[in-house]
N, C-alpha and C positions, 0 to 999 in steps of 0.2 A: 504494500500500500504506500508505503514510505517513497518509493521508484516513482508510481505512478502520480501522486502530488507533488512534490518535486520536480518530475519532468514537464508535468502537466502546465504546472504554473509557469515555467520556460518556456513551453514552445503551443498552449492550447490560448492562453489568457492572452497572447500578445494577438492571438490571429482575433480574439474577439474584441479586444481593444480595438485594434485597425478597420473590422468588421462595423464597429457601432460607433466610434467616435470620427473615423475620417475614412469614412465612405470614398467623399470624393480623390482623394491619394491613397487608397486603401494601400498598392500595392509598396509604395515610396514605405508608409507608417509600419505595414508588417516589415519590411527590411530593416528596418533602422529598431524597430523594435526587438527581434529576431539577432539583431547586430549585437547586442550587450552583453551575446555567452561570452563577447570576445576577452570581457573580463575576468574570465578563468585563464591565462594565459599565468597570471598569477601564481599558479597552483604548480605553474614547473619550476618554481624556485622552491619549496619545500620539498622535505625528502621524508617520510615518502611523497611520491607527488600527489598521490591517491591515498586517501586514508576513510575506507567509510564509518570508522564511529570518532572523523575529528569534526567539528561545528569550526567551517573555513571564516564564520562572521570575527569579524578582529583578530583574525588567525594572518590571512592571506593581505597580501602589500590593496591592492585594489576592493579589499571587502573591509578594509580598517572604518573606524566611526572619520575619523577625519572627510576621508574618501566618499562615505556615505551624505557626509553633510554638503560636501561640494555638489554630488548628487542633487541635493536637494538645493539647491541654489540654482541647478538648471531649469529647474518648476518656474520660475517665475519670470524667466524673459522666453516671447512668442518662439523666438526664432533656437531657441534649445531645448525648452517643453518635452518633446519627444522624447530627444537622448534623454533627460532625468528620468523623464516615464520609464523608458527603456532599462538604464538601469536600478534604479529602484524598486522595481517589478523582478530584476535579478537577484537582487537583496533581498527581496521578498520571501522567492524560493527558496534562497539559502537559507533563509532566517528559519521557516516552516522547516524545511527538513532537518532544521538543531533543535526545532522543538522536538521533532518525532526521532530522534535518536533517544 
């Protein structure tokens, strides 16, 4: 179950985000949404790189609160909105699956 909310919320949430909020760029919004796994890259600098019972939230360089807050700083101007949604929505999944460890 753990897999499936997890993945779900990476790759099922963003197609319905793009789906109901920006119709009209549907495909631009799922890409750029879709784009934010790109912040597990992170995860090749820990050893192991893979760890399924670590919580990567303030673990990993790109999932730190700092990182997260910048995040959220792109919420409020039009023209970056998406990327925050984007990855905050990755934050999200990761968060949910350190609860469900």
């Amino acid at each position: 179950m753990r897999f499936v909310v997890h993945y779900g919320i990476h790759f099922i949430a963003p197609f319905l985000i793009a789906y109901l909020f920006y119709k009209e760029s549907f495909r631009k919004a799922l890409l750029i949404l879709l784009s934010a796994i790109i912040i597990d890259l992170d995860h090749l600098l820990s050893n192991p790189v893979y760890d399924s019972h670590r919580c990567g939230i303030n673990f990993h360089l790109l999932h730190t609160y700092p990182a997260i807050f910048l995040y959220t700083l792109l919420l409020f101007h039009k023209k970056t909105r998406l990327f925050g949604i984007a990855l905050l929505l990755h934050i999200l999944a990761d968060t949910v699956d350190c609860l469900l460890i």
